[in-house]
N, C-alpha and C positions, 0 to 999 in steps of 0.2 A: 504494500500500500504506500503510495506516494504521501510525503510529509501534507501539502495541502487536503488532501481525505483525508488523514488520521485528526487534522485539528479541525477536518467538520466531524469529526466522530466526539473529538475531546468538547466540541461544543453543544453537541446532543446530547451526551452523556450531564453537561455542565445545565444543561437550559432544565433536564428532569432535576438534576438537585438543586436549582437554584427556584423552580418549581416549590417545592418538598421546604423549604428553606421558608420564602415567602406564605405559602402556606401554612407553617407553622408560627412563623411572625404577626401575620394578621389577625391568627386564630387567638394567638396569647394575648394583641393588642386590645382588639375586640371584648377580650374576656378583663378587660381591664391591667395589664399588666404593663408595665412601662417600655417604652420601645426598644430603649438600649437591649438590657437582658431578655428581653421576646428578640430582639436580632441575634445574641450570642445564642440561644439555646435555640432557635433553627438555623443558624452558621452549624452546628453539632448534627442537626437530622439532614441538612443538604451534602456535610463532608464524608458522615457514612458512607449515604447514597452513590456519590461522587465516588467512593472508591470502587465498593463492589462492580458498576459498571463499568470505572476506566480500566479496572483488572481483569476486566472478563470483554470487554470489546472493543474497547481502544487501545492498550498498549501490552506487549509480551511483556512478560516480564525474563530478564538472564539469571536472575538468580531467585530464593524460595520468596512463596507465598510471606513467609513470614518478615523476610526483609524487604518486600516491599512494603509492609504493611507498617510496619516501624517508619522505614521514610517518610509514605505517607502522612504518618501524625505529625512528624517530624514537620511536613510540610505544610500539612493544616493547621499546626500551633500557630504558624507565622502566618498562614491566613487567618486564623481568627484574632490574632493580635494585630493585624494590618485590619482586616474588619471593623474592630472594635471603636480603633483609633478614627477611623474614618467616621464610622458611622456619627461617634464622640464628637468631634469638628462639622459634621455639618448640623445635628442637632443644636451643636454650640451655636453656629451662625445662624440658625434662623428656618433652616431648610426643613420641609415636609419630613416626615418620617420614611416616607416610602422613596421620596428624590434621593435623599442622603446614599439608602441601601443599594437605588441604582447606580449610583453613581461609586461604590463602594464596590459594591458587583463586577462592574468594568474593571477595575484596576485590578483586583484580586483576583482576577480571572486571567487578566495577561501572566503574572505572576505566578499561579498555580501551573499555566501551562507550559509556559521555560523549566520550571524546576522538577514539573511530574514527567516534561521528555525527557531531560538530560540527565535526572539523579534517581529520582523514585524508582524509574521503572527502568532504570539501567541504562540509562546513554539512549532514550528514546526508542527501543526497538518498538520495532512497526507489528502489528498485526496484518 
């Protein structure tokens, strides 16, 4: 698979957890809970997500199930701390709860996908 299909793959894989994510954020909002912590605890139900699919249809992995799964966290710690912060700054300035997230989404999303082809999953092997 050529590198441009595997990152429409990492972005189908990306739009179901980011899906899964806002769904959980909304629902928490909704039910009254503040936006911040309803964005970090669906940031947790979209990187699940986000893994099981990029490990089973975007990217080989070269070495065990079990190291990629450590990178992974490894790599979603740094997105949820790059989430948090963002999200934190644009609630700061004034922004919608749900602009902030998109716009939180974009960036953490180029991010996730340089470090899940080149490191998580082994120097990018392709499916």
């Amino acid at each position: 698979m050529t590198i441009p299909a595997r990152f429409v793959r990492f972005l189908g894989a990306g739009a179901t957890a980011t899906a899964l994510h806002y769904a959980a954020l909304i629902a928490l909002v909704s039910f009254g809970a503040p936006a911040l912590p309803a964005s970090a605890a669906g940031s947790v139900v979209g990187l699940l997500s986000h893994y099981f699919i990029s490990s089973r249809w975007v990217f080989v992995r070269a070495h065990s199930e079990r190291a990629a799964f450590v990178r992974f966290i490894l790599v979603s710690v740094l997105a949820f701390l790059l989430n948090s912060i963002l999200m934190w700054a644009g609630l700061a300035v004034g922004l919608h709860y749900l602009i902030a997230q998109i716009a939180s989404t974009l960036l953490v999303m180029l991010v996730n996908y340089v470090l899940h082809a080149n490191w998580t999953f082994m120097n990018g092997a392709m499916r």
